[in-house]
NUKERO-905759 format. One record per residue (C-alpha): residue in three letters; x, y, z. Coordinates in steps of 0.2 Angstrom, whole numbers, padded with zeros to 4 digits, always signed. Example, Ala and Ser with C-alpha at 12.3 -4.5 7.8 and 13.67 -1.06 7.14 Angstrom:
BEGIN
ALA+0062-0022+0039
SER+0068-0005+0036
END
This chain:
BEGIN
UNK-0099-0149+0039
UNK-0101-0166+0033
UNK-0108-0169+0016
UNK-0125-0176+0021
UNK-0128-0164+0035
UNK-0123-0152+0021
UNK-0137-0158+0013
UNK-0151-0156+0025
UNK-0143-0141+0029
UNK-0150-0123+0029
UNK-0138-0117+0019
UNK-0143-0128+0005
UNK-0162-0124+0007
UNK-0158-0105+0010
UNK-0148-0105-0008
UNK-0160-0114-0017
UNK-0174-0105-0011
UNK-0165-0090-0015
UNK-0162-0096-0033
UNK-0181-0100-0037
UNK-0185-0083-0030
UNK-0173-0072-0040
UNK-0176-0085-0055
UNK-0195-0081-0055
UNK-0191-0062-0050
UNK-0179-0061-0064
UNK-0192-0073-0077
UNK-0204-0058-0073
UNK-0196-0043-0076
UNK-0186-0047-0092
UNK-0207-0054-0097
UNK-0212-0038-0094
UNK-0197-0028-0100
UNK-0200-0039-0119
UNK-0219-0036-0118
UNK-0215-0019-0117
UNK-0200-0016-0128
UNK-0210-0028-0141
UNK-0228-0017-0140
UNK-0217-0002-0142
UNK-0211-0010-0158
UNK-0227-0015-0165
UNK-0233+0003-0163
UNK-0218+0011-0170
UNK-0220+0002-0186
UNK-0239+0005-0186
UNK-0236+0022-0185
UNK-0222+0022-0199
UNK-0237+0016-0210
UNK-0247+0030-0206
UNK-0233+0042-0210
UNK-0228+0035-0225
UNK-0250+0034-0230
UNK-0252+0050-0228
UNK-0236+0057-0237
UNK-0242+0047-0252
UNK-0259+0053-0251
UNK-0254+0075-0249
UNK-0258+0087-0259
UNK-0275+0079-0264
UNK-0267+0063-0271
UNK-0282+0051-0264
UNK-0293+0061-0278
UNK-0280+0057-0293
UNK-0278+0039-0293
UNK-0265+0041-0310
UNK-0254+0053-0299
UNK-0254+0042-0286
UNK-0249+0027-0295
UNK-0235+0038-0302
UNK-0229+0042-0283
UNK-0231+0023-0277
UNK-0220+0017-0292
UNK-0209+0031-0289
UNK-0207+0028-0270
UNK-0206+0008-0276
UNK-0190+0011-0286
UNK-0181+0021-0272
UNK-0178+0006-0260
UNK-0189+0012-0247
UNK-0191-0001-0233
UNK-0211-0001-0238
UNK-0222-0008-0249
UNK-0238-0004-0259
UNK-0253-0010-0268
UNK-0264+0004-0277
UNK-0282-0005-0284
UNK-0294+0004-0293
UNK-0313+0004-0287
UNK-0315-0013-0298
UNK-0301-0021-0288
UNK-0289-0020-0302
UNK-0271-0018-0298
UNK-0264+0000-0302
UNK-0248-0002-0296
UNK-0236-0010-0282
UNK-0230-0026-0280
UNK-0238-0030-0262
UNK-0250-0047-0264
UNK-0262-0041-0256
UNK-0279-0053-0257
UNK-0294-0042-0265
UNK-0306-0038-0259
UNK-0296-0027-0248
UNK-0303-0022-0229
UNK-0297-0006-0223
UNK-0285-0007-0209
UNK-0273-0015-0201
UNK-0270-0031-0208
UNK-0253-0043-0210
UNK-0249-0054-0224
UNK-0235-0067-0228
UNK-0222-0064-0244
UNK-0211-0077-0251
UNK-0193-0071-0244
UNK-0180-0064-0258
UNK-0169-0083-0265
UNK-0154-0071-0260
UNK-0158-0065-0242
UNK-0149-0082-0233
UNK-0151-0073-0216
UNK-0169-0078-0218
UNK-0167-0094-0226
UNK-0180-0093-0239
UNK-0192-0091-0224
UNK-0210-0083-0229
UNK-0208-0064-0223
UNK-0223-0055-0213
UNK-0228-0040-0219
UNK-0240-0030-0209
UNK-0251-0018-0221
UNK-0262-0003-0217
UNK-0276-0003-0234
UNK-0284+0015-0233
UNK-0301+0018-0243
UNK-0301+0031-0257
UNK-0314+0038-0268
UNK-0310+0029-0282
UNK-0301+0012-0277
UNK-0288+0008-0261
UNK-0272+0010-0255
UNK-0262-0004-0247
UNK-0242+0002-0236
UNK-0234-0013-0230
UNK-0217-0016-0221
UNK-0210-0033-0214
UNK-0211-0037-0197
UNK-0193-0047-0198
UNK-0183-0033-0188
UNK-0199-0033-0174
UNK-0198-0053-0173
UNK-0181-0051-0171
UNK-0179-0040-0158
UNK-0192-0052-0150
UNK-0180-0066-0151
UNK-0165-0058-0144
UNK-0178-0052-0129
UNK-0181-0070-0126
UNK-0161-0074-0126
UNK-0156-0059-0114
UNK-0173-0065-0100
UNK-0167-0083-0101
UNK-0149-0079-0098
UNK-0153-0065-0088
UNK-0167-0076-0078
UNK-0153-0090-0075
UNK-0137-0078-0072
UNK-0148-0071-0059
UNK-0151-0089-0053
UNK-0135-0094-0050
UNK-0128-0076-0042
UNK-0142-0078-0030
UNK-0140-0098-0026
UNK-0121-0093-0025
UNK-0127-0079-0011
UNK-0137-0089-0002
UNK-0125-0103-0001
UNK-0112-0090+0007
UNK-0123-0082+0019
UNK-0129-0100+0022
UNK-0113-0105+0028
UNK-0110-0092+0035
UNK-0123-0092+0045
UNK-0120-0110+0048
UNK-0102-0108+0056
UNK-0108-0096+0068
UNK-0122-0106+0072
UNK-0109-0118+0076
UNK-0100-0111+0088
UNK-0115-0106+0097
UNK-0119-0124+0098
UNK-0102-0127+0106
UNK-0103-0114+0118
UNK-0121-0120+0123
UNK-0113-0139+0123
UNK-0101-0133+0137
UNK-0113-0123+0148
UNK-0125-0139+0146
UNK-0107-0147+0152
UNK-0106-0136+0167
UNK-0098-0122+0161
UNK-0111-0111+0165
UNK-0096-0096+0165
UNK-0095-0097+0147
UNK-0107-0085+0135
UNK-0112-0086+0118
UNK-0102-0078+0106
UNK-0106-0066+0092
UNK-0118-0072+0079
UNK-0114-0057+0066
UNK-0128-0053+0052
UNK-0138-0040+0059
UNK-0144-0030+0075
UNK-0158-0043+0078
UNK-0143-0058+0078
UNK-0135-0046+0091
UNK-0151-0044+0101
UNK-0154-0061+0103
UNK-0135-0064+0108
UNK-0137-0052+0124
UNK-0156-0058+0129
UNK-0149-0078+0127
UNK-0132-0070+0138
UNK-0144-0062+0149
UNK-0155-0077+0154
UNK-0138-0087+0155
UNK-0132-0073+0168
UNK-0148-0074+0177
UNK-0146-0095+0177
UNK-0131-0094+0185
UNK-0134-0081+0196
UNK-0150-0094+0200
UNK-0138-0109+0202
UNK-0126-0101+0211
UNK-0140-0093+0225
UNK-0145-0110+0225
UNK-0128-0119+0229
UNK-0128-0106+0241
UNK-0145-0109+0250
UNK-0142-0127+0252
UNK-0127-0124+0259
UNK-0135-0112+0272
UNK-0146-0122+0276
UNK-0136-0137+0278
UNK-0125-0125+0291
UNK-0143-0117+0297
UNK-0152-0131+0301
UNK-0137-0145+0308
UNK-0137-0132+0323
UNK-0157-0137+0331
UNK-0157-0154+0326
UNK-0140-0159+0333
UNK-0146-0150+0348
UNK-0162-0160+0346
UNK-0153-0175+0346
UNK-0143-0173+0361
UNK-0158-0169+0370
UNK-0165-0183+0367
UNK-0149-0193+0371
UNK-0146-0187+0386
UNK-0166-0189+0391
UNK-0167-0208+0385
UNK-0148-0211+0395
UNK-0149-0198+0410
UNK-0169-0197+0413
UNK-0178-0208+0425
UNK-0196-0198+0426
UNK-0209-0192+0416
UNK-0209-0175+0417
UNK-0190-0175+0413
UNK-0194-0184+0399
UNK-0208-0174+0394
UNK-0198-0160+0397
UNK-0186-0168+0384
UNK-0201-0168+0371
UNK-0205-0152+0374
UNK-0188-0143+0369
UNK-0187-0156+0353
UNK-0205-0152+0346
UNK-0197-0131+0350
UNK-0180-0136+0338
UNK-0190-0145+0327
UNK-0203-0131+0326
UNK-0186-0117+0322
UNK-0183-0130+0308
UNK-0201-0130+0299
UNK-0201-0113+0302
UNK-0188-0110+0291
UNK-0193-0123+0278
UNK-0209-0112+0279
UNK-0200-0096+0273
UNK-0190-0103+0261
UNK-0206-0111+0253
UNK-0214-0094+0255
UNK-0202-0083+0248
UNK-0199-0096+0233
UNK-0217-0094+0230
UNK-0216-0075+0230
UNK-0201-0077+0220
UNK-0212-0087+0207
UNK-0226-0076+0205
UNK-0237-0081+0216
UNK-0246-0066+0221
UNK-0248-0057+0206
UNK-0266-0060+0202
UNK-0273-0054+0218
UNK-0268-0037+0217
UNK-0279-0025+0220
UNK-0279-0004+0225
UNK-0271-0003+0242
UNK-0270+0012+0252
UNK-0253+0017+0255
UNK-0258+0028+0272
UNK-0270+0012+0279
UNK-0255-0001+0278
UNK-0244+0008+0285
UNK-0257+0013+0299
UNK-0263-0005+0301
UNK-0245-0011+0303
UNK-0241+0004+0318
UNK-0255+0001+0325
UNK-0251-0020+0328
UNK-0233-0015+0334
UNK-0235-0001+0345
UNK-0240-0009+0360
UNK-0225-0022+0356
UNK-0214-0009+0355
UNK-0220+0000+0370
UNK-0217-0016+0381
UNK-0200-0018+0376
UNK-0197-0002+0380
UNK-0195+0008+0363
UNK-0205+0022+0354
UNK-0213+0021+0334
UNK-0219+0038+0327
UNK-0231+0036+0311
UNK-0230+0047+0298
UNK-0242+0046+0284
UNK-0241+0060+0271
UNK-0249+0049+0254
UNK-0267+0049+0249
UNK-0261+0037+0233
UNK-0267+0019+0230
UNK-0253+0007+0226
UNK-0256-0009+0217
UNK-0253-0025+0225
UNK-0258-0039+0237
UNK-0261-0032+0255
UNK-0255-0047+0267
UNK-0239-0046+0256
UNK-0237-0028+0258
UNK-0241-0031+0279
UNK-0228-0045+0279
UNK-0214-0034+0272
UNK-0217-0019+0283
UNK-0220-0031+0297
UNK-0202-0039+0295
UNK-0194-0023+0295
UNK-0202-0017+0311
UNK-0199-0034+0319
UNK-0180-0033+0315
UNK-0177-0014+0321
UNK-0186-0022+0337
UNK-0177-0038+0337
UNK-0160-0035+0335
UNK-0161-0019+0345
UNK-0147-0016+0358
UNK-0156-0005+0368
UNK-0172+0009+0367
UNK-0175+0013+0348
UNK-0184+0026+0340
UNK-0198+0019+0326
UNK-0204+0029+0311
UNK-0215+0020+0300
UNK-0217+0034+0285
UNK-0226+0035+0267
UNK-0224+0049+0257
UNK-0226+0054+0238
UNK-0209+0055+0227
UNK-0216+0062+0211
UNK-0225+0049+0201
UNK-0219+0034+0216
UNK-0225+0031+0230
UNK-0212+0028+0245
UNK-0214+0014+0261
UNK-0202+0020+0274
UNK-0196+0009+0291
UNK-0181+0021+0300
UNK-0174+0015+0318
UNK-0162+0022+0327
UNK-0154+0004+0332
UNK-0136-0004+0329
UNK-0138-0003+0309
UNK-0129-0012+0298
UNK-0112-0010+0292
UNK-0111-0002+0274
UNK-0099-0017+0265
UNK-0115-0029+0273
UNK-0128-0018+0266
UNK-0129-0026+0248
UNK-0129-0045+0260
UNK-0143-0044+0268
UNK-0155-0046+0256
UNK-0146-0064+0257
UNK-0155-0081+0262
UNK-0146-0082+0278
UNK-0136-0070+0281
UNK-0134-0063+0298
UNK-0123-0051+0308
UNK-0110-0055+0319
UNK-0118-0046+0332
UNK-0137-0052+0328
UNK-0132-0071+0329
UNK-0137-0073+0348
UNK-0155-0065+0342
UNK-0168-0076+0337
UNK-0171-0077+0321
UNK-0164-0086+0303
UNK-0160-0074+0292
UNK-0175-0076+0279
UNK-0184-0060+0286
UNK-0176-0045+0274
UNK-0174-0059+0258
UNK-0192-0061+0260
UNK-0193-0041+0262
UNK-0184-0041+0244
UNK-0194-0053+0237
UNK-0211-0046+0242
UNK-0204-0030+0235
UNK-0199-0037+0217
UNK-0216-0043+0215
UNK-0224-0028+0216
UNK-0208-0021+0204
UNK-0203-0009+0220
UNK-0187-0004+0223
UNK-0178-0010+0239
UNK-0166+0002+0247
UNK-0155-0001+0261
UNK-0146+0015+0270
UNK-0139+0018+0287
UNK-0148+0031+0296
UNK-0133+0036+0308
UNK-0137+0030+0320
UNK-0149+0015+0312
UNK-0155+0009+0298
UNK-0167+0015+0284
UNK-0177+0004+0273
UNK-0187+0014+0259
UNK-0198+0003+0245
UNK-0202+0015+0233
UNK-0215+0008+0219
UNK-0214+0012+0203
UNK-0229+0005+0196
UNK-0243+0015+0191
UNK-0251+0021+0206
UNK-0271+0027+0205
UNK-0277+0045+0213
UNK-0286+0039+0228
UNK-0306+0044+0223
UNK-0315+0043+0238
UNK-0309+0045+0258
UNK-0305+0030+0269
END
């Protein structure tokens, strides 16, 4: 990575953002650990003035102002870490060193003393003392003790959340960065894989990211949709090619039709004749461009906001109903079997279509009399669609082909027809998120489209 993309990289931003984060995180808590540890000082020494009040003050010493000044100059003499200031009722100084400013408040109060010449830790810096002046009877007595040890527990606070603060800075700007690269290498070779399947390579996938499940989960959806476009472009090389092949048949034949009228015939009925059999080749053509179009709009989505509750029973009745006189007059049977009282969802002319094009291939590419069952029934929570014949079938290795754009038997070529009826079967299917299911029915075949949508309880008779 060069040095400006580095940069106006990610990785940059991420550390850096990871730093002011952890640097503000790390400013609060060691601000809040000092205000804490600070008040806790503050209180202890508040409440070593108490104890050292009321240990001067036992034993009715508040009463005796002479005992007392004996025990202040006592406790005054022993090094203790307080000091004192005992004033009679007049505000005359009774004992203590501690200059205290009379009148004296009771309460808590804080006064500054001129540091010791020989404390050079404190460099003749003025000493704050905090004082506790209780009232007595007869005058009042001031305890004292320096706030230097509180103040400097409050500096080496300060010291520990600024160095904390920044150590915590640099350890996060320093994980940042390295995740951000990282981050940014694998990001790279998913750039390069993406820059060869934008080449062509449509092969190729993405490989993996790393740094979490989520990472992972978008590696396999991205894989997935790549899967999907080249099975897309792939069905599409395919369908141009077939029709290419499909369509090269009626028009040369149109084309030598014509030849052969404009050099061979003399009259107009011949000629007319000529016309006729073109407008039927050119009619075999549109007709396929109008299945292609029709299943890509299926395909698309087209559909899905017209669906509505469709009783099962009534399409399959409508559709046995349209064929059986077909059937009879080429000399098969159909048998309707109708065991659902459900409602699917779905668009109705679709769902006619699809059933249609299976009952018109059993018919079609039947080599003699065939048997017709046109069936729905329940399968737990799904309703099924079932077309059986008793016909040629298909071969089990051609099963999974059929659903193809153009794909036809050996045997059904010399039947009409362009290969589009069961992909368009398929695609009306996938609409309505139904399962397709191709079996042979020895003899025949079997075509079951089980839906696995929701289906609603039929409420009220046909």
């Amino acid at each position: 990575m060069t040095e400006p993309r580095f940069l106006a990289s990610s990785a940059l931003r991420l550390a850096a953002a990871f730093a002011l984060i952890f640097a503000l995180g790390g400013a609060l808590m060691f601000g809040a650990f000092q205000w804490g540890v600070t008040g806790y000082a503050n209180n202890s020494l508040e409440d070593d003035l108490g104890v050292e009040t009321r240990v001067l003050l036992a034993d009715g010493a508040a009463s005796d102002l002479v005992g007392l000044q004996r025990r202040v100059s006592t406790r005054a003499r022993i090094a203790s870490p307080f000091a004192y200031a005992l004033f009679d009722g007049a505000g005359r100084r009774l004992g203590g060193e501690l200059p205290v400013p009379v009148p004296v408040a009771a309460g808590l109060s804080q006064v500054s003393v001129p540091a010791p010449s020989d404390d050079e830790a404190i460099h003749d810096e003025p000493i704050l003392v905090r004082t506790l002046a209780t009232s007595l009877p007869e005058g009042t007595l001031v305890v004292g003790k320096s706030t230097h040890a509180v103040h400097e527990l409050q500096e080496w606070m300060a010291e520990i959340a600024l160095w904390g603060a920044a150590g915590m800075a640099v350890l996060a700007a320093v994980g940042g960065l390295t995740v951000g690269l990282i981050l940014a290498r694998r990001l790279d070779k998913v750039n390069a894989a993406t820059a060869r399947i934008m080449q062509g390579h449509l092969g190729d996938r993405l490989p993996p990211i790393g740094l979490g499940s989520e990472f992972a989960t978008l590696r396999d959806n991205l894989n997935r949709m790549l899967e999907r476009l080249e099975a897309s472009m792939e069905a599409m090389r395919h369908v141009s090619s077939d029709i290419a092949h499909d369509l090269r048949t009626p028009l040369n034949r149109m084309r030598q039709r014509l030849e052969h009228a404009r050099g061979h015939t003399a009259t107009v009925t011949g000629l007319q004749g000529a016309i006729d059999q073109a407008l039927i080749d050119l009619d075999g053509a549109l007709d396929i461009f109008a299945a292609l179009l029709r299943i890509a709009q299926i395909e698309a989505g087209t559909g899905r906001g017209t669906f509505a509750p469709v009783s099962a029973s009534g399409l399959v009745r409508r559709v046995f109903e349209a064929y059986q006189p077909v059937t009879d007059q080429a000399g098969h049977t159909m048998a309707l079997l109708a065991d659902s009282d459900r409602m699917i969802m779905g668009d109705e002319d679709l769902l006619i279509q699809m059933l249609s094009n299976l009952v018109e291939n059993a018919i079609v590419h039947a080599d003699g009399p065939v048997h017709i069952i046109i069936d729905v029934y329940d399968e737990g929570m799904r309703t099924v669609l079932c077309v059986r014949d008793t016909g040629s079938g298909i071969p089990d290795e051609a099963l999974p082909k059929v659903t193809r754009r153009f794909f036809r038997l050996d045997h059904s070529r010399h039947s009409p027809g362009s290969g589009l009826g069961l992909a368009l079967v398929a695609a009306i299917a996938a609409l309505h998120d139904a399962d397709l299911v191709l079996e042979s029915n020895r003899p025949g075949l079997t075509a079951r489209i089980a839906f696995c949508q929701d289906v609603v309880d039929r409420t009220s008779p046909e």
